[in-house]
N, C-alpha and C positions, 0 to 999 in steps of 0.2 A: 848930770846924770842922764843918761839914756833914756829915749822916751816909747814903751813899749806899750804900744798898742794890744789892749785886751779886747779879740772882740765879742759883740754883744751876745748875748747866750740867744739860739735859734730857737723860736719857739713857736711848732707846727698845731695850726691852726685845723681843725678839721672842716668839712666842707659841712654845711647844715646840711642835716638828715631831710629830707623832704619825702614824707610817706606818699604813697603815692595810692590813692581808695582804691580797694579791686572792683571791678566793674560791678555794677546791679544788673543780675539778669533775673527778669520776670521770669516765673515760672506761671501757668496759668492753672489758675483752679482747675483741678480735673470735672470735667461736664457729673452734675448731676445724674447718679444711676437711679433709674427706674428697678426697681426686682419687687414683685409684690407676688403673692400669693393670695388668693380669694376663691371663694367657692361658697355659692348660693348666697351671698350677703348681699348684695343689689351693687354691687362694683365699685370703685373706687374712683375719684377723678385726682390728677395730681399735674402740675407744673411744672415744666423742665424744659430746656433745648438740644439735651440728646440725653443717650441713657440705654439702657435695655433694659426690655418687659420680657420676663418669662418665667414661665409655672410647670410644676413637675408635679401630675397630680401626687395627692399626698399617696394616695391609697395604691401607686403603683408598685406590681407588675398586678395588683386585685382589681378588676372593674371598679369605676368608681360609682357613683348613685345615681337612678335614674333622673334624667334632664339636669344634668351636673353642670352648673355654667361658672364660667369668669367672665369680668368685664374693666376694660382697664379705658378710663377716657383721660387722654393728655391733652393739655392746653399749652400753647407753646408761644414765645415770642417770635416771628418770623411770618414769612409767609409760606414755606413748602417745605414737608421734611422729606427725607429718604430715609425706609425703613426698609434692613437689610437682615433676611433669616440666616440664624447662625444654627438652628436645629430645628426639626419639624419628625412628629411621630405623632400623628393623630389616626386614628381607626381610619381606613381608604372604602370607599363606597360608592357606585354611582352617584354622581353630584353629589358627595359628600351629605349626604341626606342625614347620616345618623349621627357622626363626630363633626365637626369642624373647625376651621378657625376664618372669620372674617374681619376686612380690615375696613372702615367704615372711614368715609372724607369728613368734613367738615359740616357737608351739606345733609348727610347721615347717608350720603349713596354708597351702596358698594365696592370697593375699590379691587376685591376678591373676596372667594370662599375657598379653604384651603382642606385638603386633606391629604392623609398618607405621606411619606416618606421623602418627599420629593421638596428641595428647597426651590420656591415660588423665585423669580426675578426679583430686583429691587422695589419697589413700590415707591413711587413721590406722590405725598398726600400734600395736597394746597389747600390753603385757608390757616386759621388759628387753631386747630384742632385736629385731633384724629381719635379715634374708638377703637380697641381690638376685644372682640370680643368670642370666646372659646366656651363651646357647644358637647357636653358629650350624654352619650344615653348608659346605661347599666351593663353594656354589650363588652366589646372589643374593646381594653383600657390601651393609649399607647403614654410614653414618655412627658407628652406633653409637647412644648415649643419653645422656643428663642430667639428675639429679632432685637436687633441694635437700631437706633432713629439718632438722626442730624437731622436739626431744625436751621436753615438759612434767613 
């Protein structure tokens, strides 16, 4: 008899699957925001290496109370922040006598005194710290203020 070759049944292998992990991308905590609002309580002090501090008094477009203060003291890891106004509307006055807003170093020196409508330069505070603190009388209320800070 004939001898007929049956051939062997093809049997396709697949290739191994090898997943392949999607990258890890760090996303970074977004920097702690400073927002506080205060008024006659003796101020706040809080920790952070960036953020923005800003107050709209409550009572605005009404005068607010006479010697109406804020005070906000940051402590920072770093040695020097930049603090950058993103809005300014404080009563405007020869040398801001009556409203203001100053921004105090480390040392407790002045670093300015701020009034009216005009947004100040950048400010680099050095040291571990800075103070801002916001001054107003029973007079002319304005909006209040806004400054962003990067601590390095």
């Amino acid at each position: 008899a004939p001898v007929v070759a049956t051939p062997a049944p093809v049997v396709a292998t697949p290739a191994p699957v090898v997943a392949t992990p999607a990258p890890v991308v760090a996303t970074p905590e977004p920097a702690p925001a400073v927002a506080l609002t205060l008024r006659n309580d003796g101020g706040r002090s809080v920790r952070a290496t960036a953020g923005r501090i800003s107050d709209g008094w409550a009572t605005y477009p009404t005068a607010p109370e006479d010697k109406d203060w804020a005070e906000w003291s940051v402590t920072v890891r770093g040695t020097s922040c930049a603090l950058q106004f993103t809005s300014l509307d404080v009563e405007e006055y020869t040398a801001c006598e009556y409203d203001n807003l100053e921004i105090l170093g480390s040392d407790g020196a002045s670093l300015g005194k701020f009034c009216g409508s005009s947004l100040p330069p950048t400010l680099m505070a050095g040291g571990d710290s800075f103070t801002v603190v916001l001054r107003s009388d029973a007079g002319v209320a304005g909006s209040g203020f806004s400054l962003d800070f990067a601590c390095l």
